[in-house]
DRENTOR-440003 format. One record per residue: x, y, z of N, C-alpha, C, O in turn. Coordinates in steps of 0.05 Angstrom, whole numbers, plus 5000, padded with zeros to 4 digits. Each point is the difference from the previous one (the first is absolute). Layout:
# residues N
XYZXYZXYZXYZ/...
# end
This chain:
# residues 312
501749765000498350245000501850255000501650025018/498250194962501750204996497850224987497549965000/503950274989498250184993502450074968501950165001/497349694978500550074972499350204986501350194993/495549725002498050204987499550295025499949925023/499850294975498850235010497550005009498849904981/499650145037497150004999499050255010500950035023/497850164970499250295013497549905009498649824989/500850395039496449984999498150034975498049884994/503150294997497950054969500949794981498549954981/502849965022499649674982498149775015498649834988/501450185035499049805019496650105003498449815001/500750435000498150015009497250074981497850065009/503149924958498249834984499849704998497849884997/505349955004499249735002498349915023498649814995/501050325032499549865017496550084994498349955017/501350144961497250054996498649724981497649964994/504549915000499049814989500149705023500449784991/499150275037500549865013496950145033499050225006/500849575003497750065021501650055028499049865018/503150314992502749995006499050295021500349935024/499150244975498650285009502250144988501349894983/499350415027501750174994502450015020500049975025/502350104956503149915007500550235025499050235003/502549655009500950195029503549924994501150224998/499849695000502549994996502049834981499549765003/502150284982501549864980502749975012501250215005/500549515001502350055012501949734980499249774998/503050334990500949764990502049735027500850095022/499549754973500549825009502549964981499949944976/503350125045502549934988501349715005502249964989/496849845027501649755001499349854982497650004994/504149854991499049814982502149994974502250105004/497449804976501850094977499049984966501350054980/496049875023498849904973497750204991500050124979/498049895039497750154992499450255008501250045021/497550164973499250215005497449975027498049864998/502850315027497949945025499050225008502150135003/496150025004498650185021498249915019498549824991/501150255030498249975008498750245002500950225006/495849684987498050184983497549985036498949805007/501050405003497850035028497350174990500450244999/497249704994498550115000497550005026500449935023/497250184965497450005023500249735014500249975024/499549874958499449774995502249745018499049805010/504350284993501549875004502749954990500550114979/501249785031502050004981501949814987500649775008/500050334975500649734974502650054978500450234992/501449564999502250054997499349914959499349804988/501250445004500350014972502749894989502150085011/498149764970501549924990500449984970498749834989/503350344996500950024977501749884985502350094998/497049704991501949844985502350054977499450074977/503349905032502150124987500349764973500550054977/499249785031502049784974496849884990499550004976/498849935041498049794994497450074984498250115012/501849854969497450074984498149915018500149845018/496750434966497949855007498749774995497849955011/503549894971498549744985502449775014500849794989/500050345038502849785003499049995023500649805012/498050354999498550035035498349825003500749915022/497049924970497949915009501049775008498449855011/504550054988500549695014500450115029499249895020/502250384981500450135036497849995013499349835017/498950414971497650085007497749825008498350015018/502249774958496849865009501149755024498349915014/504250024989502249885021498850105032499249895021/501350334970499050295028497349905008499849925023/498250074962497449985005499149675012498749935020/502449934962500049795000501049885035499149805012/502450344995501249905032498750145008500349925023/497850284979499350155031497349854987498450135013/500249724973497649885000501549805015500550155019/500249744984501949765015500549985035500649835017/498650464983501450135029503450015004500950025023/500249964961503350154996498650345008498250134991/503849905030501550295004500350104985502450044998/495950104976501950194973498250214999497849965011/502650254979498450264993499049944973501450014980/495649915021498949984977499350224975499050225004/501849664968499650394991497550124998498049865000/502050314999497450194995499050024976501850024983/495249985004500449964974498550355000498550115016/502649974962497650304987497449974998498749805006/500650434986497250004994499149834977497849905002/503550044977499749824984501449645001500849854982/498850115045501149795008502249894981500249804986/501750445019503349864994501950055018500350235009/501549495000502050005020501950214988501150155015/499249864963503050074986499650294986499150014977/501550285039499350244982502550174982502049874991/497850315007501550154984501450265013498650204999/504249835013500050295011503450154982502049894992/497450305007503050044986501749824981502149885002/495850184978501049684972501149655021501249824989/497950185041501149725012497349865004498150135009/501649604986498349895011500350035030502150065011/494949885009500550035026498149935015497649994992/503149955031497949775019499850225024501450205004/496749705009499050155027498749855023497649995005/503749955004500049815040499350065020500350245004/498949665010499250215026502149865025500549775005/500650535009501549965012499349695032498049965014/504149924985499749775019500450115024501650195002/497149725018501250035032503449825001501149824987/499650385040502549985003502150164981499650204987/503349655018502050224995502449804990500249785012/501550274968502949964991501349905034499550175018/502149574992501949975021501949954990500149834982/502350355027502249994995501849805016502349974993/496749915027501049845020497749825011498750025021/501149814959497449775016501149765016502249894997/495850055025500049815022499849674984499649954976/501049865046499949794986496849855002499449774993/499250415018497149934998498650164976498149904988/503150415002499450044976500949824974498549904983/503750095019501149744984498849744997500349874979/498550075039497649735006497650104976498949894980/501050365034496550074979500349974971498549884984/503750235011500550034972500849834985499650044976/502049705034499649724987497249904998499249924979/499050095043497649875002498050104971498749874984/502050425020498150184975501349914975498750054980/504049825017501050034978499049764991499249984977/500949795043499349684985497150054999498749844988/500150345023496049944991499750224973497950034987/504350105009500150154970499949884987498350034983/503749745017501649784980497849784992500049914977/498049995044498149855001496750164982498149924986/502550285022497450164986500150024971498449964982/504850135020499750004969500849864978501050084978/498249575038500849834986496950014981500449924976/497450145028497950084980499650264983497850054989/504550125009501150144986501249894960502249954990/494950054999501449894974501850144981501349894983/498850385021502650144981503249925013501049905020/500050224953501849885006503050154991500250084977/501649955038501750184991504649945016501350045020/498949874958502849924998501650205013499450234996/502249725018502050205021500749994985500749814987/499750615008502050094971503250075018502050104989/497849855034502850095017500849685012500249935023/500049924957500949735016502949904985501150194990/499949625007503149984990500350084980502150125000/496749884977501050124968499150285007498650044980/501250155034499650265008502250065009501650154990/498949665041502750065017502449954991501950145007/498749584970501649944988500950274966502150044988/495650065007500250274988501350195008502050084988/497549995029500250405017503349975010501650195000/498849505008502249955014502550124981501350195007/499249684969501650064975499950195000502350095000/495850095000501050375000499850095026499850245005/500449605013501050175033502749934996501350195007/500749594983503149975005501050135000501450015020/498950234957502150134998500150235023502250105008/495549975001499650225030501149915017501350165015/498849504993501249915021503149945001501549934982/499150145052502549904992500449694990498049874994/504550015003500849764995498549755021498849804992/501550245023500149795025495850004998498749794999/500450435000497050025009498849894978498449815002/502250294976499649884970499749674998498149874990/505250035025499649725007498349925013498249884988/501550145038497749985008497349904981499449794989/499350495012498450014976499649784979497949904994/504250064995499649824980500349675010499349824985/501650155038499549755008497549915012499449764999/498850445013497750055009498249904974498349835002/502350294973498150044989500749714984498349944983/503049955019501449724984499049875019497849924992/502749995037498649855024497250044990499949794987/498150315011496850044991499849834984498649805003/503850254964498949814983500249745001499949864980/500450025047501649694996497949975014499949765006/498250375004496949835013497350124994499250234998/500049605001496849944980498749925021500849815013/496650364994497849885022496950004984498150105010/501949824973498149874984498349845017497650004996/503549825026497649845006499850155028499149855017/501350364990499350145021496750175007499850194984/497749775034498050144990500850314990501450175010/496749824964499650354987497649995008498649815005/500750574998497650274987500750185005502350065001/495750105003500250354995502150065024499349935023/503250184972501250085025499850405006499050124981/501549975032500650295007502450024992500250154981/501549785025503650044985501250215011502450014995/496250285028501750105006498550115026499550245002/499949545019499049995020502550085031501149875018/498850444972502950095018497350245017497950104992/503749905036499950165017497550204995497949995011/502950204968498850204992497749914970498950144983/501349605024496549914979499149925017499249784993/500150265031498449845020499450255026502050115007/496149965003499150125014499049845034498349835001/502750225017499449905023497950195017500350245005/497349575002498450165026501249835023499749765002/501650385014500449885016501849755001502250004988/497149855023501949664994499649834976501249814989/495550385003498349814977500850154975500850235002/499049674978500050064968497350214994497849914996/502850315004498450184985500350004972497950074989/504149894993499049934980502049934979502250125005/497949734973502849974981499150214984497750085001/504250064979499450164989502149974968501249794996/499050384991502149954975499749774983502249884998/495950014990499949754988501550044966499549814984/502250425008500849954969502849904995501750094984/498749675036501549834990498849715002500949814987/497450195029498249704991501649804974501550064982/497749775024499549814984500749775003501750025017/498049694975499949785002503549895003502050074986/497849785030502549965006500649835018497949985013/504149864999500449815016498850155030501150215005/497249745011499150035018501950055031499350175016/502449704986502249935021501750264993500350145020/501049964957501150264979498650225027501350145016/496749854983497950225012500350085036499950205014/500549544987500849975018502650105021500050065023/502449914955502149975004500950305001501750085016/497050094964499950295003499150125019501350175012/495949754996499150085024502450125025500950225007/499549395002500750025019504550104990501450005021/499850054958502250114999498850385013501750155009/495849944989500950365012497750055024499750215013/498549524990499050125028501749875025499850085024/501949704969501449875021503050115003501549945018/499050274959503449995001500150275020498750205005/505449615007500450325011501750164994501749874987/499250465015501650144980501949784993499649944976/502149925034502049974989500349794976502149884994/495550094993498249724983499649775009499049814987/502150185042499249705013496949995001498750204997/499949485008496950115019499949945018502149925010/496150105003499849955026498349765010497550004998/504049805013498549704996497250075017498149884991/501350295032498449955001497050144998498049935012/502150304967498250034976499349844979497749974992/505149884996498849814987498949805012497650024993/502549815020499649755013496550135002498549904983/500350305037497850134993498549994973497749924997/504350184979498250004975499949784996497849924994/504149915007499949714983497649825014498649854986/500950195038498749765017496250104987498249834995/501350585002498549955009498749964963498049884992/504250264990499449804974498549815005497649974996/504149895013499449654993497949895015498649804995/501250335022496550045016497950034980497650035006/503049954975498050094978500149834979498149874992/504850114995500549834979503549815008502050104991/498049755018501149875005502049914969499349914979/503950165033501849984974500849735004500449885021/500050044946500349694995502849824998501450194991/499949675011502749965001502150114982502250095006/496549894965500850174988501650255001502350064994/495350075018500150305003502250105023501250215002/498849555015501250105018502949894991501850065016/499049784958501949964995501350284994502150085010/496350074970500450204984499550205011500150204986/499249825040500450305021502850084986500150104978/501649865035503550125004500250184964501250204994/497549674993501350014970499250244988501350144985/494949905031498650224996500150185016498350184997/503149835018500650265023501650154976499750224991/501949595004502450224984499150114974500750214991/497749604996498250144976498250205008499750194984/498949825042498350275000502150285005499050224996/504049755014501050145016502150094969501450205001/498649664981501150104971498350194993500450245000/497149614993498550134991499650305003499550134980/500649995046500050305004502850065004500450245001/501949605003502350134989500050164973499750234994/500949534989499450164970497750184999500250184984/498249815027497750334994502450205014501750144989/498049815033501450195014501950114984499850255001/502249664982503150074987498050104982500850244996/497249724992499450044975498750374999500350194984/498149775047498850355004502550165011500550244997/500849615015503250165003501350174982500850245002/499349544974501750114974499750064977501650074983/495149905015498250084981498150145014498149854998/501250345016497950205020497849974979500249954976/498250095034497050134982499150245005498050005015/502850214977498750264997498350045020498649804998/500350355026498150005014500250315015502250124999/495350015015500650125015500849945025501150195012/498849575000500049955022501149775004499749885022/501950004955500849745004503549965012502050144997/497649625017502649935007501149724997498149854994/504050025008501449744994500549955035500850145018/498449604979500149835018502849805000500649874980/501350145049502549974992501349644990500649835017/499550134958500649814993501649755020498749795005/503850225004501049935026498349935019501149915020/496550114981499249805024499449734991500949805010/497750224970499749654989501549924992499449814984/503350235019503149934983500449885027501149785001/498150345021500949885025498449835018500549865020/497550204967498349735003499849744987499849785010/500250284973501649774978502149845016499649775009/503150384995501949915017500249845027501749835006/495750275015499549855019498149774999499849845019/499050144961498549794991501449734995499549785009/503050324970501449814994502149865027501349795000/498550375017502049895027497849865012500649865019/497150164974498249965024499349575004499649834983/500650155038499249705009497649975006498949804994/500150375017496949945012498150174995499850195015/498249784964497650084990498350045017498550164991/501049785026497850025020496649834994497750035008/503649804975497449794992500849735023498649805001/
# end
């Protein structure tokens, strides 16, 4: 969530006429994030976080959007969208397609407990279960022929030694295949700041435009690499031990899977490396945007690979 596109009140307060929304009291953009355009939009009525799509067409949204709807009929924690007056999820603001949510109870934790950690496995395996009746369907465009991509043009930025790294990381991925591991719809970037806490409980997941179908355990493995880790990229066994148990309170992981824990820690923990290097050294234009420091998942990566005990 970043602020790309510009939004003035006088842009905002004819669209919101095409919406049953009342009249606007305040327009504030929202700077954390790194992909999409965010405000939060407060009217008579309440308040609700607009969102402006930077990369994603409107005819590329209805696998997110109807995803969104589809889980809070489910009872998933998500901010369902709002449709217009002409019952459409998906409108038009400043040449961007754009969605409109209503804000969730609770708040961004920068430091969660290992009973918040509990909630948020629990919510994550009854996500995973809900939207196993989820029939669209949508291929992770950020999975190894993405990471194995971006990587080749991060080398030459890196030094020698990090580079290596890097490329053994991304060579280790290709030598395993979890094909017979369960897939569906995953969230893919279920960090800290996509998840909203009331309290100890889950007020709400939020950010669904990286969705898509994908090894299930993957989802997992992200999760728990940025609500369990501590600065120094270690985690903390006993946050995880919390997420993992109360997961599996729900959906119970199969031998398999638990073979292929260790393998997928380090695949989710690539995975936002290379983003990371990639908004580092290629920025995206923004008013309000910033890069998120590549070096932590390099060093998470690193403690992973020392690590003996998973906490399964």
């Amino acid at each position: 969530m970043s602020v790309f596109t510009t939004v003035e009140t006088s842009d905002l307060i004819p669209f919101l006429q095409r919406y049953s929304l009342g009249q606007l009291l305040e327009l504030k953009g929202i700077s954390a994030g790194v992909t999409n355009t965010n405000y939060f939009v407060t009217t008579t009525h309440g308040k609700y976080v607009l969102t402006l799509f930077e990369t994603l067409r409107a005819d590329e949204l209805p696998f997110y959007v109807n995803l969104m709807v589809h889980l809070a009929q489910h009872g998933i924690a998500v901010a369902a969208p709002i449709a217009n007056l002409q019952h459409q999820y998906i409108d038009e603001l400043n040449g961007k397609p754009t969605l409109l949510v209503p804000c969730l109870p609770g708040a961004v934790i920068e430091h969660p407990n290992a009973e918040q950690c509990a909630q948020v496995g629990e919510m994550l395996a009854q996500m995973h279960l809900a939207a196993a009746s989820y029939t669209a369907h949508m291929p992770n465009p950020r999975g190894p022929a993405w990471w194995s991509e971006i990587a080749t043009t991060m080398y030459p930025h890196m030094s020698e030694a990090d580079a290596a790294q890097l490329h053994f990381e991304v060579q280790l991925q290709s030598e395993h295949q979890h094909d017979s591991l369960p897939k569906g719809v995953i969230h893919a970037d279920l960090f800290r700041d996509n998840a909203l806490m009331n309290g100890e409980h889950v007020g709400g997941f939020i950010d669904f435009y990286y969705a898509c179908n994908d090894v299930l355990l993957y989802d997992l493995a992200i999760t728990l690499n940025d609500w369990c880790v501590l600065e120094n990229g270690d985690i903390d066994a006993e946050r995880a031990r919390a997420m993992l148990s109360a997961y599996q309170s729900v959906r119970t992981l199969s031998s398999d899977e638990i073979a292929a824990w260790p393998i997928l820690l380090r695949a989710a923990a690539l995975r936002f490396w290379v983003s990371r290097l990639l908004d580092f050294y290629q920025p995206a234009a923004g008013e309000m945007t910033f890069a998120k420091d590549p070096s932590h998942f390099q060093r998470v990566i690193s403690l992973h690979a020392q690590r003996q005990d998973f906490w399964l």
